[in-house]
N, C-alpha and C positions, 0 to 999 in steps of 0.2 A: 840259243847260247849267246849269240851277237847280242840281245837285247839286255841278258843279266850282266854280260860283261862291261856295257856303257851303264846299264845303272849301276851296279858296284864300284866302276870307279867315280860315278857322279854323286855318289855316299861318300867316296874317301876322299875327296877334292873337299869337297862342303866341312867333310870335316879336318882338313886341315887347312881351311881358310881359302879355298882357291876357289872362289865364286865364279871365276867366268869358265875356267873351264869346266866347274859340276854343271855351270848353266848348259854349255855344250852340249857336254854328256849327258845329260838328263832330255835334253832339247831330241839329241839324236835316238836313245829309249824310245821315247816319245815317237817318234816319225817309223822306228822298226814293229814298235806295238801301239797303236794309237787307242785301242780298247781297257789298255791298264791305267789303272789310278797311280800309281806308283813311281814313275817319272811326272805326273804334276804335282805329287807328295812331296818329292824333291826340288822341283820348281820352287812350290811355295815354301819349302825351308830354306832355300838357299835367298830367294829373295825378302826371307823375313832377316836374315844377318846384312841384306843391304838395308833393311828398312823401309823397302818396299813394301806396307801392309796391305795397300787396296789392291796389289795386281797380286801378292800371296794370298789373302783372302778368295783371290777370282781362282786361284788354281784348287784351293781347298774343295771349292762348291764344286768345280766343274770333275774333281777326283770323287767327291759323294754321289755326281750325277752318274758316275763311270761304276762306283762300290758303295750304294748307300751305308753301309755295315764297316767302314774304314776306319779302325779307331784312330789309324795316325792323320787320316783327313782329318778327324773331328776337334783331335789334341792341337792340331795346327789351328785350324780356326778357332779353338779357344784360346790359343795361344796369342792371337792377331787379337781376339776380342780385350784378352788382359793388357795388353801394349796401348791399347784405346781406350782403356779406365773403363771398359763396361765389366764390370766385377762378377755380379750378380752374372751375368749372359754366360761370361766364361765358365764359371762354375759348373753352369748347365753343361754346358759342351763337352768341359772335364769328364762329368758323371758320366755322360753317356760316352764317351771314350772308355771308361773304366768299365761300364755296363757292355762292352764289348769285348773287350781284353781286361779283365782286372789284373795281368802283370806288363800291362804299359806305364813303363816307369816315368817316362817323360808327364804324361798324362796324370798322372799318382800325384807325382811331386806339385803340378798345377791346381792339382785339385787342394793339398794341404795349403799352399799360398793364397787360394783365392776365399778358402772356407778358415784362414786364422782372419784374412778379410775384415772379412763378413761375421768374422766370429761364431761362426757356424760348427762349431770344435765336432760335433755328433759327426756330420757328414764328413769330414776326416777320419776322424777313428773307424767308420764303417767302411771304406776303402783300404785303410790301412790294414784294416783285419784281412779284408778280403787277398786283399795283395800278397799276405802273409798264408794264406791258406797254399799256397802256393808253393811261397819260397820262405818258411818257418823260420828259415838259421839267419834271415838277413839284417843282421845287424844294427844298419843306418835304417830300417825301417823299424825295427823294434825300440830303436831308440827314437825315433817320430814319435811311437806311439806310446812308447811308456812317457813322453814329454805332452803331451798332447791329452793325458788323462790326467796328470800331474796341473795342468793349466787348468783343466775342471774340477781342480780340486777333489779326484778320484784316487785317494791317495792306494787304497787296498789294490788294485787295479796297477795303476803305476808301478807297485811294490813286483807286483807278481810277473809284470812284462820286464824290468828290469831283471828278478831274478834266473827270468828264460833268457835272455841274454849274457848274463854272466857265463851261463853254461857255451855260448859260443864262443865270447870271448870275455874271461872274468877281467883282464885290467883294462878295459876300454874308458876311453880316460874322461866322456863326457859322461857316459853312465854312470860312472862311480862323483861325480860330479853332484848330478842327476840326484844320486841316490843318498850325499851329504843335505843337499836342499831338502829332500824328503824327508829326511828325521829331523830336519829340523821344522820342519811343517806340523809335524807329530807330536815333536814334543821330547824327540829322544834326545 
């Protein structure tokens, strides 16, 4: 109980900006369970907002060394990989984050950034879907993906993710956006 209750608040410290004492808290996790990956998950996110990448980096590995199978270790270190321009590397990293959870959003979002890159538009849209197999109604991902077929000039495709969308929310203001560029792509 002592160890969820120091990493939860070393999750809500981090995220509202209070890096030394998530460090703390995540420090003290750490020392009550020294076998979890999960206070150096937090480690390495909190010292990726200092911009500490080569000692978040060490935390990543030594939390894979703890949970090979960690999608948020992997998201972080491809997280660290995209802050250092290796594009290509993070990509990887992403995947196999998504290849572990495909509803790691953190992870999702990394991977459409590093594959519009790369210009890799396939390997977005095949997380995107997957993501969606999951959570169908989500909106800001159906609008990813109707956008992201739409850039491959996929326009039947794009028509048909926008129209699943509208059923969740029909004035969603970039889709219908979205959906003016499309007819005029067509011709209409």
């Amino acid at each position: 109980l002592q160890f969820d209750i120091y990493q939860q608040l070393g999750e809500c410290y981090t995220f509202t900006g209070d890096i030394d004492k998530a460090l703390e808290h995540f420090h003290t996790a750490r020392k009550l369970m020294p076998t979890s990956e999960q206070p150096l998950i937090g480690i390495g996110t909190a010292l990726i907002q200092q911009k500490k990448f080569l000692e978040a980096e060490q935390c990543f590995h030594e939390a894979l060394a703890l949970q090979p199978h960690s999608d948020r270790a992997l998201a972080g270190l491809a997280l660290v990989s995209q802050e250092a321009g290796r594009i290509t590397e993070s990509l990887s990293l992403y995947r196999q984050a998504m290849d572990e959870n495909p509803t790691n959003l953190t992870a999702l979002m990394g991977v459409i950034q590093t594959a519009y890159a790369l210009e890799r538009f396939d390997t977005a849209i095949t997380y995107l879907r997957a993501y969606l197999e999951h959570y169908p109604a989500n909106t800001k991902i159906l609008y990813c993906l109707a956008g992201t077929y739409f850039k491959q000039q996929q326009y039947e495709k794009c028509r048909e993710v926008l129209d699943q969308l509208f059923i969740f929310n029909p004035d969603h203001p970039e889709a219908r956006e979205l959906l003016t560029m499309l007819q005029r792509a067509q011709g209409y």
